[in-house]
Structures are given as structure tokens and as C-alpha cells.
C-alpha positions as CSV (number, residue, x, y, z in Angstrom):
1,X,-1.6,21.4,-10.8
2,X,-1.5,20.8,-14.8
3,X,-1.7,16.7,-14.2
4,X,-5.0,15.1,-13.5
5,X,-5.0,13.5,-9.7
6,X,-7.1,10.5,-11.0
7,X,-4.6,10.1,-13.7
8,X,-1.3,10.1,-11.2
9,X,-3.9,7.8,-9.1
10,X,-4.0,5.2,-12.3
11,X,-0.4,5.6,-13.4
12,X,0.8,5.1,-10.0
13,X,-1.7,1.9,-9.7
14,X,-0.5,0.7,-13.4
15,X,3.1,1.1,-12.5
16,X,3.1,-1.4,-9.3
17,X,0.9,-3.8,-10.7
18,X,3.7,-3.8,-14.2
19,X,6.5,-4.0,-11.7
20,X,7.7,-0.3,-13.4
21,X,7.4,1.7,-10.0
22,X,8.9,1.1,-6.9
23,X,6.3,2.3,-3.7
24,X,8.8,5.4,-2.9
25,X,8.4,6.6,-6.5
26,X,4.6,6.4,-6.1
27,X,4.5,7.9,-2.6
28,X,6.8,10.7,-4.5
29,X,4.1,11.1,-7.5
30,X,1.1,10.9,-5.1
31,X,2.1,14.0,-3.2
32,X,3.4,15.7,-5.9
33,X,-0.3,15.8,-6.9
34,X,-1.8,16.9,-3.9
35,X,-3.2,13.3,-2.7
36,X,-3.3,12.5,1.1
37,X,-3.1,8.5,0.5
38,X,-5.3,5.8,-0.6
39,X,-5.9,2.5,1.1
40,X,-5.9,-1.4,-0.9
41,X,-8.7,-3.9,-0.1
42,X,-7.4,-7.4,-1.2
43,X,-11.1,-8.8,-0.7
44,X,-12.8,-6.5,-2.9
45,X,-9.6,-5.9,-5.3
46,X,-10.1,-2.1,-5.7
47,X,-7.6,0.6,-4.4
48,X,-8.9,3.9,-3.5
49,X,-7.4,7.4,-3.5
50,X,-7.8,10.0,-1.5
51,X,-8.0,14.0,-2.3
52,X,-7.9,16.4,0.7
53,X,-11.3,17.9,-0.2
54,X,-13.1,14.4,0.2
55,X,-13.4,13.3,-3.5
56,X,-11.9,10.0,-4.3
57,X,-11.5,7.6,-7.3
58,X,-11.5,3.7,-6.6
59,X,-9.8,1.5,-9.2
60,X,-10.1,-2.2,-9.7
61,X,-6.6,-4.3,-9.0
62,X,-5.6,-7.8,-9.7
63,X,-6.8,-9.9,-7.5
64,X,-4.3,-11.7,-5.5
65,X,-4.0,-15.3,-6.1
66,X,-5.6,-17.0,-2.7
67,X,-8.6,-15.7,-0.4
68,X,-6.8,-13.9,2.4
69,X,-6.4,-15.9,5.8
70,X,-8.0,-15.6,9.0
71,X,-5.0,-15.5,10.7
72,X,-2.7,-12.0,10.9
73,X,1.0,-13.3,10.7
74,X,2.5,-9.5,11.2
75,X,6.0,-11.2,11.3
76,X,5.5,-12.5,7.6
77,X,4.1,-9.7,6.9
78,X,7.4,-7.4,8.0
79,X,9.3,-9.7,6.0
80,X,7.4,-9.2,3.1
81,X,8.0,-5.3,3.6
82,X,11.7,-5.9,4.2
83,X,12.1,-7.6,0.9
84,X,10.0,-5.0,-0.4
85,X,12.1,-2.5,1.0
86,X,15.2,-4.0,-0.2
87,X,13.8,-5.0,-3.6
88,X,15.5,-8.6,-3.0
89,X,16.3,-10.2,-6.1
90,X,12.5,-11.5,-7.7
91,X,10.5,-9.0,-5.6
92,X,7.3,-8.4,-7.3
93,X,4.4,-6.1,-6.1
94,X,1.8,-9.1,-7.1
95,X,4.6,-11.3,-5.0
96,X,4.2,-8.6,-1.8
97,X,0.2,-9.3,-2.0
98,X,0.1,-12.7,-2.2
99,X,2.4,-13.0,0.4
100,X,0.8,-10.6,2.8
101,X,-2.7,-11.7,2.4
102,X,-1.4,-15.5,2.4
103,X,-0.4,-13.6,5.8
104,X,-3.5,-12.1,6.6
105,X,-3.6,-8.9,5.5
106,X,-7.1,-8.2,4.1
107,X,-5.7,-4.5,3.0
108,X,-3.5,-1.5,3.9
109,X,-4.1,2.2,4.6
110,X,-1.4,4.8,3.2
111,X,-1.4,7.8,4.8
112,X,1.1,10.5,3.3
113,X,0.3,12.8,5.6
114,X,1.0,10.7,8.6
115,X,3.9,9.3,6.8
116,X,3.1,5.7,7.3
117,X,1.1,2.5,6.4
118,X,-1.5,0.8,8.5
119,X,-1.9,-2.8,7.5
120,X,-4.9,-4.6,8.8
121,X,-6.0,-8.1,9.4
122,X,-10.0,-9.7,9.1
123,X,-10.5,-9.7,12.7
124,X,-8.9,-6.3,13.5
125,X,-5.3,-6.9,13.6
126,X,-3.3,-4.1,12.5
127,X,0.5,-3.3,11.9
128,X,2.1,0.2,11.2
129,X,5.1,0.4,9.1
130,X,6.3,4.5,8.9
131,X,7.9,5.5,5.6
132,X,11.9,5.8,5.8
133,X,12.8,8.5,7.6
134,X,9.6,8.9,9.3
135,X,9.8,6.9,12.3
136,X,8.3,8.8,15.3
137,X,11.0,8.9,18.3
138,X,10.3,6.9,21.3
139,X,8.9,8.6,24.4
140,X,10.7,7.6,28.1
């Protein structure tokens, strides 16, 4: 790999936060170099990345504009993953965090080896949104 992880890790980071990069495009980069996912902590404001041999990097992120809530709204926060998704017209990756923490969410989990996202709530809550294409089939 001729590309510094830590430096993908950062570009990838820059790009949401500047609106440049979509999330596929960063899922793309991240496993392109070797990363198995990194997970966001909207109380802290960091994002941390994840090599397969244990190291890591954690980088500081905007925080989002309001605490999070108590409450888990997972049905705000699928619409907020929809738009995402669609890249409605004003989407915004600080929008998508303010939304989902006005929702709830204290943070989210990629995993790009399990091919999905795990978002979590303060007390526990948790939703699980699989990457396109990656939904597991249902089981009679």
C-alpha cells in the first residue's frame, strides 16, 4: 500500500465534514486502504479508525450543534439515512449529525467488514443499517 492509512483516515474525515465525499466514496477509499471501519462518538467529537492489526488513529470532528438526546428516535434516524442515501436536495453530512443526535444517536460503528452500520443511542438503543447491496436474507 503506497498511501498512508492515517492519511485516507483524515482525507476521508476532511471530505464529509467539507461536503466533498459522499459516505460510499469513503467506504470505497477506506477499504481500498486496508481499514476494517472506524466508529463516530458525537459526545466526545472524535472519529476513530480501525486497522486489522489493532492500531488505530482517533481524529477530532466538529461537534454537532446540540448535546445529543436521551431519547433514541430510530425512525428519525432512518430518515436521516434515507436522505442521506438519496442526497435530497441540501443534504449535508453536519445536517445528518445534527439530525441524528437531535434523534439520539450518541455515535455509529462502521464495520466494512460486516458491511454495515450500527447506530447507538445513550441508554443502549441501537439500529443497524447494512451498506447497499449488503442486506443479509431473511431466514423462515
Amino acid at each position: 500500500m503506497s498511501t498512508n492509512w492515517k492519511d485516507v483516515a483524515r482525507a476521508c474525515l476532511e471530505g464529509s465534514e467539507a461536503g466533498t465525499m459522499t459516505f460510499p466514496q469513503n467506504v470505497r477509499m477506506l477499504m481500498e486502504a486496508g481499514l476494517d471501519g472506524y466508529a463516530v462518538d458525537f459526545r466526545r467529537s472524535t472519529r476513530t479508525y480501525y486497522m486489522p492489526g489493532g492500531e488505530t488513529v482517533e481524529l477530532a470532528t466538529e461537534p454537532t450543534p446540540a448535546p445529543v438526546a436521551e431519547r433514541f428516535d430510530a425512525a428519525v434516524i432512518r430518515q436521516a439515512l434515507r436522505e442521506a442515501q438519496s442526497l435530497v436536495p441540501g443534504y449535508t453530512y453536519k445536517g445528518f449529525c445534527a439530525k441524528v443526535a437531535g434523534a439520539g444517536c450518541a455515535g455509529y460503528l462502521v464495520s466494512l467488514l460486516g458491511q454495515r452500520v450500527l447506530y447507538f443511542g445513550r441508554t443502549g438503543e441501537t439500529h443497524t443499517e447494512y451498506l447497499p447491496g449488503r442486506q443479509p436474507e431473511a431466514t423462515p
